[in-house]
C-alpha positions in Angstrom: 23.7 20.0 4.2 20.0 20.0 4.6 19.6 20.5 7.9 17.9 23.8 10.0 18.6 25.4 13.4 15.7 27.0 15.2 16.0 31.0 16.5 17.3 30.7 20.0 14.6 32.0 22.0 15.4 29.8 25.0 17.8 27.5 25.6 16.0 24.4 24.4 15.8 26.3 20.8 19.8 27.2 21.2 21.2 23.7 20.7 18.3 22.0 18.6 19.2 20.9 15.0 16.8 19.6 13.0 16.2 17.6 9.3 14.7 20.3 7.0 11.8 18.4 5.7 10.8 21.1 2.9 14.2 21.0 1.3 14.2 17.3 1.2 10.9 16.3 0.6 9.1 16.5 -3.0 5.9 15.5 -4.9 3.8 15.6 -7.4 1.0 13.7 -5.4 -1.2 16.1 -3.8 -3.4 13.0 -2.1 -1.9 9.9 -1.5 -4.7 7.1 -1.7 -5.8 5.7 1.8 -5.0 2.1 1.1 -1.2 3.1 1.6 -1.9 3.7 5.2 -3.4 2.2 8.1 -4.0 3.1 11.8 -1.9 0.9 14.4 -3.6 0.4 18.0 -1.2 1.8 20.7 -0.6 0.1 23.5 1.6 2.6 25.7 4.3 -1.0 26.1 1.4 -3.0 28.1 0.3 -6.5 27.0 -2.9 -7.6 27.2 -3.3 -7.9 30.4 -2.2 -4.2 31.2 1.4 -4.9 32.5 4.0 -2.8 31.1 6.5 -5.6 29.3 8.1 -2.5 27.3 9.3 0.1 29.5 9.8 3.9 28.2 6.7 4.1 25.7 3.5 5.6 26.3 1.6 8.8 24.7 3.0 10.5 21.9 1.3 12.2 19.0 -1.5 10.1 16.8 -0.1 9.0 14.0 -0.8 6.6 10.2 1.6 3.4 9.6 2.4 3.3 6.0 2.1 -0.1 4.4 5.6 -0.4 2.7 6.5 -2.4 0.2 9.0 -4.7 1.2 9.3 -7.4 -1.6 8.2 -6.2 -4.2 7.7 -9.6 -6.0 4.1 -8.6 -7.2 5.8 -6.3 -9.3 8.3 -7.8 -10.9 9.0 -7.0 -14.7 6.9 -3.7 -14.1 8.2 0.0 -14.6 7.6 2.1 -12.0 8.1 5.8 -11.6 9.1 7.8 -8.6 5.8 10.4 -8.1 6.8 12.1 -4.5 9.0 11.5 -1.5 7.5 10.9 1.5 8.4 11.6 5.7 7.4 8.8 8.1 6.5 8.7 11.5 7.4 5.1 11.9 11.1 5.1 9.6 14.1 7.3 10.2 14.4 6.7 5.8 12.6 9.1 3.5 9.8 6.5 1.7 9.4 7.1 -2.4 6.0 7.0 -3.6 5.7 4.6 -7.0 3.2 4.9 -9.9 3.7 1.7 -11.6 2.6 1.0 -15.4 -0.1 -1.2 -14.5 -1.8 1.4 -12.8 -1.5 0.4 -9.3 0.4 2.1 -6.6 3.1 1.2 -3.8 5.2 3.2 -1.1 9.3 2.0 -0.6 12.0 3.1 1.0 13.9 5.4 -0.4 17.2 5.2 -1.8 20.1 8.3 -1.6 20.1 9.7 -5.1 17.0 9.5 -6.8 15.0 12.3 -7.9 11.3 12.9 -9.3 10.5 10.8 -12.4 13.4 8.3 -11.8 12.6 4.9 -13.4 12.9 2.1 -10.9 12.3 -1.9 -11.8 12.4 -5.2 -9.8 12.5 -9.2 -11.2 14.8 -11.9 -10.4 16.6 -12.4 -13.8 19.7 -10.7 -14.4 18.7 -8.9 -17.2 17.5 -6.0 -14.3 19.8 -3.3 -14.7 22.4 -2.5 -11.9 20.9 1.0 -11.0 19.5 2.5 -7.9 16.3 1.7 -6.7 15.8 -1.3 -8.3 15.4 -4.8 -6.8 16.7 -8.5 -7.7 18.7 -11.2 -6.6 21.7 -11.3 -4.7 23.1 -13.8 -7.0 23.2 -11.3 -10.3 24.7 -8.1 -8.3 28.6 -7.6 -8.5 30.9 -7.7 -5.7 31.5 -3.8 -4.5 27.7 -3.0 -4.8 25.7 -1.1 -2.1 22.7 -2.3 -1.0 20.1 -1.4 1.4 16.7 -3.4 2.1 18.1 -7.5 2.3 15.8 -10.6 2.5 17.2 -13.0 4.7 14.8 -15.4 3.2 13.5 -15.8 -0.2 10.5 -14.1 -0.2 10.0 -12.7 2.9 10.8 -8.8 2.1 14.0 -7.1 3.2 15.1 -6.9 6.9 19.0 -6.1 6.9 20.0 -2.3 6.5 16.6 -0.2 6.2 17.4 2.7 8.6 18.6 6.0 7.6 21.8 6.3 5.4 22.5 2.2 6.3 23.6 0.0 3.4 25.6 -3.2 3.2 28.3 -4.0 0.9 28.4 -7.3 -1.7 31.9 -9.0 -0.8 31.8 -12.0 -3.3 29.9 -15.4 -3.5 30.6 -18.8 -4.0 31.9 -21.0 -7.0 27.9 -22.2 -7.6 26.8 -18.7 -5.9 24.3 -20.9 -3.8 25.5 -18.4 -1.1 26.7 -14.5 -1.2 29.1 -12.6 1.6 27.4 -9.3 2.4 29.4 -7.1 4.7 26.7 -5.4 6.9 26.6 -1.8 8.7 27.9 -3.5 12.1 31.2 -4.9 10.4 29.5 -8.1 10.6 30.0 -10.3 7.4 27.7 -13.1 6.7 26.7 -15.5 4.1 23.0 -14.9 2.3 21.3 -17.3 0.4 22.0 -16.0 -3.4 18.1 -16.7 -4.3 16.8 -13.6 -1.7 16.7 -10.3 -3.1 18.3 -6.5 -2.2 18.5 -3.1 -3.6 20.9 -1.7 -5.0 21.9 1.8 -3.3 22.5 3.6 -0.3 19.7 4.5 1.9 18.3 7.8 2.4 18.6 10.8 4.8 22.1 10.4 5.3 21.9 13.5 7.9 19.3 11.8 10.3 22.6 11.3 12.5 23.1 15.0 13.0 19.7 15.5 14.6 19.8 17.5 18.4 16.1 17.2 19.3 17.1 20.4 22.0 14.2 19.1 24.2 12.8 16.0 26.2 9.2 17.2 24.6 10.1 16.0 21.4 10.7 12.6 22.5 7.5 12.8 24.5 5.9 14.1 20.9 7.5 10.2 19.8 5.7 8.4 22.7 9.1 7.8 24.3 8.9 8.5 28.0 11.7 9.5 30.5 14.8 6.6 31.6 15.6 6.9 34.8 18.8 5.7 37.0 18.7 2.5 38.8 20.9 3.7 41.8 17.9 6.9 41.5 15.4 4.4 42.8 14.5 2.8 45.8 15.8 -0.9 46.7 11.7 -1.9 45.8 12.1 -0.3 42.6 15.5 -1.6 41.5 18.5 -3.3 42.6 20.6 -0.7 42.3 18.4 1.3 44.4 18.3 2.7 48.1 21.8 4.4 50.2 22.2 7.3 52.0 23.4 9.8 49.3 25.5 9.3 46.3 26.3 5.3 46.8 27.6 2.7 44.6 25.6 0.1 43.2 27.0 -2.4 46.2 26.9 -5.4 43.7 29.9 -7.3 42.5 28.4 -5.9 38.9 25.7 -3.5 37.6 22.4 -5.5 37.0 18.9 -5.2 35.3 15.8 -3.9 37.2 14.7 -8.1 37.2 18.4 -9.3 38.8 20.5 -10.0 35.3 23.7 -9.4 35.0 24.3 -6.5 32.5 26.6 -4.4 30.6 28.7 -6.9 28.8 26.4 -9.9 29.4 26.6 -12.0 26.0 23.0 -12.4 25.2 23.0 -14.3 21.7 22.6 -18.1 22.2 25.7 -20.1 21.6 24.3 -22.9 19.5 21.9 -20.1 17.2 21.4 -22.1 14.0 22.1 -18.9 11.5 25.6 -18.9 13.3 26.9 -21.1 10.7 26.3 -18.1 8.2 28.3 -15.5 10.2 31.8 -15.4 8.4 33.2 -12.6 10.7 31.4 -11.2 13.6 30.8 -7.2 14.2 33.0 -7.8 17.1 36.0 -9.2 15.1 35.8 -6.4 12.8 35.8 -3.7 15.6 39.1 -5.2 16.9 
């Protein structure tokens, strides 16, 4: 396991557990070109007006959004080769950096199990080989195959299962294999168009789950500011809020700071159109 623990010179330091980045992380790029990154404005949760409309966000350390490839349609046909792995600010998944044969250059996620010089291809015929890494359509990949990085429309890039050590299972399609079940991280299993595209493995940093940051700092460091109790505040501040000492919320249940009910509130809209896809919800295959 590639993971470190930091010499316990105070108690923060004791119980901290961290990724070991040096283990992990690889390359033969010494200087990755510019045009792979760009700088995002931060806005600390406030709109424009400068009312916070995201709570808990706000400083953190300056940081470079790299410009992932997502589809991967421009490249389609085209070797690449895996140059470098890559840590990201933005992604709890290790990104690969790819040299394709064309000359050009592209940052992805990362897949579990590939190494440095790997050989990694995309298209939507079904003469793509059933390897990991590379990209095609739902339609051509057997039933039992992991994969990470799922368009929910054809092309629009991957959405479904992108975060560390996620990836969603192929369950079977239909007669015509107009539509594809995919069982997804949550349990949930849907139907997917078979013409949008996924790739085939496991994501990566598998360990990310492990991490004991040891100290609120290191949140701070991610621009994540401190949550605080409702029943902490004052009535003003929060219905739960106000009491002489330790009291209960004194509502019939526990709301949000605007008055909602919450804390098993259904929030997803009864008549959503993609409903019709869902053939088992995450909460049927909890039970």
């Amino acid at each position: 396991m590639l993971m470190k623990t930091l010499k316990p010179t105070n108690n923060a330091q004791r119980n901290t557990v961290l990724i070991d980045y040096r283990q992990k992380l690889h390359s033969e790029v010494k200087k990755y070109p510019r045009n792979l990154f760009k700088k995002l404005p931060s806005h600390a949760g406030r709109n424009n007006q400068g009312t916070i409309t995201i709570r808990h966000r706000g400083g953190g350390h300056k940081r470079k959004y790299p410009n992932v490839d997502f589809k991967r349609y421009s490249k389609d046909k085209i070797e690449g080769t895996i140059k470098g792995f890559k840590y990201s600010p933005y992604h709890t998944a290790f990104l690969c950096f790819i040299s394709y044969r064309d000359g050009s250059n592209a940052l992805i996620l990362a897949p579990e199990g590939l190494k440095i010089g790997d050989k990694i291809l995309s298209g939507n015929s079904e003469n793509i080989p059933i390897q990991t890494g590379n990209n095609l359509l739902l339609k051509y990949i057997p039933a039992g195959t992991f994969i990470h990085n799922i368009e929910l429309k054809p092309k629009k890039g991957g959405q479904l299962a992108r975060s560390a050590g996620n990836y969603a299972v192929v369950r079977g399609s239909d007669e015509d294999k107009r539509y594809i079940q995919v069982k997804l991280p949550s349990g949930e299993v849907r139907k997917v168009l078979g013409e949008c595209r996924a790739t085939i493995g496991k994501m990566s940093n598998t360990e990310n789950n492990l991490v004991k940051k040891g100290k609120a700092g290191r949140n701070r460091w991610r621009g994540i500011r401190p949550t605080v109790r409702g029943s902490a505040m004052n009535p003003v501040d929060h219905p739960h809020g106000g009491g002489e000492g330790k009291a209960s919320i004194g509502r019939k249940s526990p709301l949000s700071p605007w008055g909602k009910k919450t804390l098993g509130k259904k929030t997803r809209r009864k008549n959503k159109l993609s409903n019709k896809f869902i053939v088992r919800s995450r909460h049927q295959a909890k039970k």
